[in-house]
N, C-alpha and C positions, 0 to 999 in steps of 0.2 A: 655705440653711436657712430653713426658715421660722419665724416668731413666731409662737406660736400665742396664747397667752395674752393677748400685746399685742393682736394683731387682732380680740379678741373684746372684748376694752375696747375699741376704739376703736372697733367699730363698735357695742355697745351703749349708746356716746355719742352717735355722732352719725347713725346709720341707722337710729331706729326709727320715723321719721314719715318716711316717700318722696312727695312730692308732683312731680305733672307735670302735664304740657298736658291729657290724657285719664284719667289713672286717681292716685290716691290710696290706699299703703298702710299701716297700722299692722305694723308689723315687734312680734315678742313673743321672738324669742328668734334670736341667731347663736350654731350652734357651730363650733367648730375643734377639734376632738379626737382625740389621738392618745396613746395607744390606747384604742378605746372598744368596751365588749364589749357581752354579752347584755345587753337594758333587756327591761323588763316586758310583757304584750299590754297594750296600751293603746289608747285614740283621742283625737282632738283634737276642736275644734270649728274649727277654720283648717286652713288647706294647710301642712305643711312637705313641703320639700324639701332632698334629702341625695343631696353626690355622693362617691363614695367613691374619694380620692385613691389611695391604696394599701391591703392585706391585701383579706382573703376570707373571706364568710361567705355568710348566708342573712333574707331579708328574708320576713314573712309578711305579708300585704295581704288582709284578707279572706277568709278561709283559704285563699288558696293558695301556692303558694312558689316565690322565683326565687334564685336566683344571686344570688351579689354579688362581684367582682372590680374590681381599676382600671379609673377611667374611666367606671364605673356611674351612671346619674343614678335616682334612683329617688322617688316623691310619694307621700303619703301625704295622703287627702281626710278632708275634714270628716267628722266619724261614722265613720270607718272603721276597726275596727279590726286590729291591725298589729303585726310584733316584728322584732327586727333581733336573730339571732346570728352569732355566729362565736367559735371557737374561740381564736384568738391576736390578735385584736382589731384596726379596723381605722382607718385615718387618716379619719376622714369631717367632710367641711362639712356645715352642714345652716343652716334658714333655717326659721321657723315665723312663718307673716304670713296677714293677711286683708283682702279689700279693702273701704275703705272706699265705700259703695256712695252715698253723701249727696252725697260728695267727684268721685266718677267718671262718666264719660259712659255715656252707656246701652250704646256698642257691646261697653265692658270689663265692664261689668254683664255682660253676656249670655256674652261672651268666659271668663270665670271661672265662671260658670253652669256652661256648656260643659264646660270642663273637670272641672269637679268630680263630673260625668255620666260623664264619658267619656273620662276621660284615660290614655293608655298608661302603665301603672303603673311599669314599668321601660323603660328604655333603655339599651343596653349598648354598649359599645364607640365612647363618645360623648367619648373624651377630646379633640378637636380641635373639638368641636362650639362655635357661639359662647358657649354658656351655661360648658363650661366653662374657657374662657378668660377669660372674665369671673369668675366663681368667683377666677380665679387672680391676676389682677389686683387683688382686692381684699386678698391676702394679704401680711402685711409680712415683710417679709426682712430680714438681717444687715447689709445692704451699704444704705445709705439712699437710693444713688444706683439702685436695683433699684424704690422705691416711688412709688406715685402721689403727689401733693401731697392732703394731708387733703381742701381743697375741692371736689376728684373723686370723692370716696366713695361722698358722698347719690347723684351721678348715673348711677354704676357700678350702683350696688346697686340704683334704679330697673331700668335696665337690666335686671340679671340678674331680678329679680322679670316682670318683662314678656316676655322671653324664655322661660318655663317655658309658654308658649303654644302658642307653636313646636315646644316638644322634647318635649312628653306632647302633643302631637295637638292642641290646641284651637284653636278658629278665632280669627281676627284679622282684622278689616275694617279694610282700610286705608282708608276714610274714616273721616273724622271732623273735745322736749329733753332739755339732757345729763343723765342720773342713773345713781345710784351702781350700780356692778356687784354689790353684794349685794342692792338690790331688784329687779335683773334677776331672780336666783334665784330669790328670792320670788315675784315675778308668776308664774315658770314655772311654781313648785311649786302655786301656788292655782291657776293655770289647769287643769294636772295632775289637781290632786284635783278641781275641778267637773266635768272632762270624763269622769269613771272614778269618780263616786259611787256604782254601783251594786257596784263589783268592792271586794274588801278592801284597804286603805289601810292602811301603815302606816310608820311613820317612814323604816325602811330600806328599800321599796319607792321611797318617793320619792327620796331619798338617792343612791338606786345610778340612778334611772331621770336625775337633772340632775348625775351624775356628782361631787359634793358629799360629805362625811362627815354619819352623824347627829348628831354634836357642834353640827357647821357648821349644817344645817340647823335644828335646835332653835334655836339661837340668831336667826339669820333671823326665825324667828315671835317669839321674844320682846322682840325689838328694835325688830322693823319693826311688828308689828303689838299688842303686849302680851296676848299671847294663845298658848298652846302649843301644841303640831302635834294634840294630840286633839282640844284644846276645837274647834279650827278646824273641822274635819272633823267633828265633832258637830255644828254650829251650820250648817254647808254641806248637812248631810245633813237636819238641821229646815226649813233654807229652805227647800229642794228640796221637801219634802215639804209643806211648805202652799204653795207651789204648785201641784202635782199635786191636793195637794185641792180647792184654789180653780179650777182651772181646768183639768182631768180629771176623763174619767167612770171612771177607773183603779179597783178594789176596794182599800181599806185594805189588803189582804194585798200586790195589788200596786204597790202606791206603796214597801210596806215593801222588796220585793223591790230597786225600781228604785233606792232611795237606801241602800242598802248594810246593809240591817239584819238580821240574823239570825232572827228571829221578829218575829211580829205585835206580841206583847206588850210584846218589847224594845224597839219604834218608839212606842209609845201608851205606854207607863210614861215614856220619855224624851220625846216628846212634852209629855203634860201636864208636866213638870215644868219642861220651857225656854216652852212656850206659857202653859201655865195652864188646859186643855182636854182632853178627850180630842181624837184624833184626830175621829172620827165627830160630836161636837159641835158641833166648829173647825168643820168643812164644814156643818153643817144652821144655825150661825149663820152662815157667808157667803153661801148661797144665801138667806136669810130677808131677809139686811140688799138683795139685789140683787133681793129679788123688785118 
């Protein structure tokens, strides 16, 4: 039997910086969940990847839709967005990471490129394949004498990150710290709402989509960051938006669209009131102060 809970602490301990000879990745999020049902259409700004241990559902990628059964390995790319149901819920790993490009050699620059172009979105009947044996290897069992020793982790978990090359298609040229599992949560959930500021956000949205209660999650923001799950999200959606004005030719209507606002006027009332500006101001004073 597997641990599911323990293996996702240990590895949000000590697998979220993978560093090797060629490639360098920031790991944001492992899960182990079972049972894990309907989450939200959403996208990332990173690749995860999810192989689904046991049950059956349906994954959507861009609108289109595949299967999901044991044994499934399935990716989800950066901007893309994506839904996972199923009906009776399903055992799935999953791994949400990106590669650090400052860190890594040009050929995994391009190799990850690659993939993120062009990656075979599903792969089925891939339970023997080496990615997910390595998956399985990283999982802890009942019996102590069944798991790796901790200081094989970081190397495993390289591994299988560099392996999803192989198994969605992308080319490979063969030349060439610890913190707390409630700010895990958190990072997910802020990374969550920056990737999906344009779609409606709301507490139980987020809640159901990092499989957390809204109690749980409320707390999270008020702990870690002294700030509540609205404020945050109002202040994420003001950033966004003077950015887009600073550096988009976008119309005010659709800046308002793109950061989740329901009218013009709802984005330029809350606006000037977190800025001190209108919207349209804001912008004719940053292009003035760069002329």
């Amino acid at each position: 039997m597997y641990l599911c809970k323990e293996t996702m602490a240990m590895l949000s301990d000590i697998a979220l910086v993978l560093n090797g000879r060629e490639a360098s990745f920031k790991v944001y999020n492992w899960g182990i969940v079972s049972p894990l049902f309907d989450n939200p259409v959403h996208k990332h700004s990173f690749f995860e990847v999810c192989y689904v241990m046991d049950g059956e559902g349906e994954y959507t990628d861009d609108g289109i839709h595949y299967l999901l059964k044991p044994g499934t390995h399935f990716i989800s790319r950066p901007g893309v967005t994506h839904q996972i149901r199923t009906a009776n819920g399903l055992f799935l790993l999953y791994v949400g990471f990106e590669l650090d490009h400052a860190q890594s050699s040009e050929t995994m620059r391009e190799s990850f490129q690659h993939l993120a172009e062009h990656a075979v979105v599903v792969v089925e009947e891939a339970a023997q394949h080496p990615t997910a044996l390595l998956w399985k290897s990283l999982l802890l069992q009942e019996k102590p004498a069944s798991n790796l020793p901790q200081a094989a982790i970081p190397s495993i978990s390289y591994s299988l990150l560099l392996s999803f090359l192989t198994l969605f298609g992308g080319r490979v040229n063969r030349t060439s710290q610890p913190r707390q599992h409630s700010n895990h949560y958190l990072q997910q959930a802020k990374l969550f709402i920056r990737d999906n500021l344009s779609q409606p956000l709301s507490l139980q949205l987020v809640a159901n989509y990092l499989n957390v209660s809204e109690r749980h999650l409320s707390r999270l923001f008020a702990s870690g960051i002294h700030e509540n799950f609205t404020q945050f999200v109002r202040d994420e959606r003001i950033r966004q938006g003077s950015h887009l004005l600073m550096n988009s030719e976008l119309s005010i209507k659709e800046i308002a669209e793109a950061t989740g606002f329901s009218s013009v006027h709802y984005f330029s009332r809350l606006f000037m009131e977190v800025i001190g500006l209108p919207p349209a101001k804001f912008r004719k004073q940053h292009q003035t102060s760069q002329a």
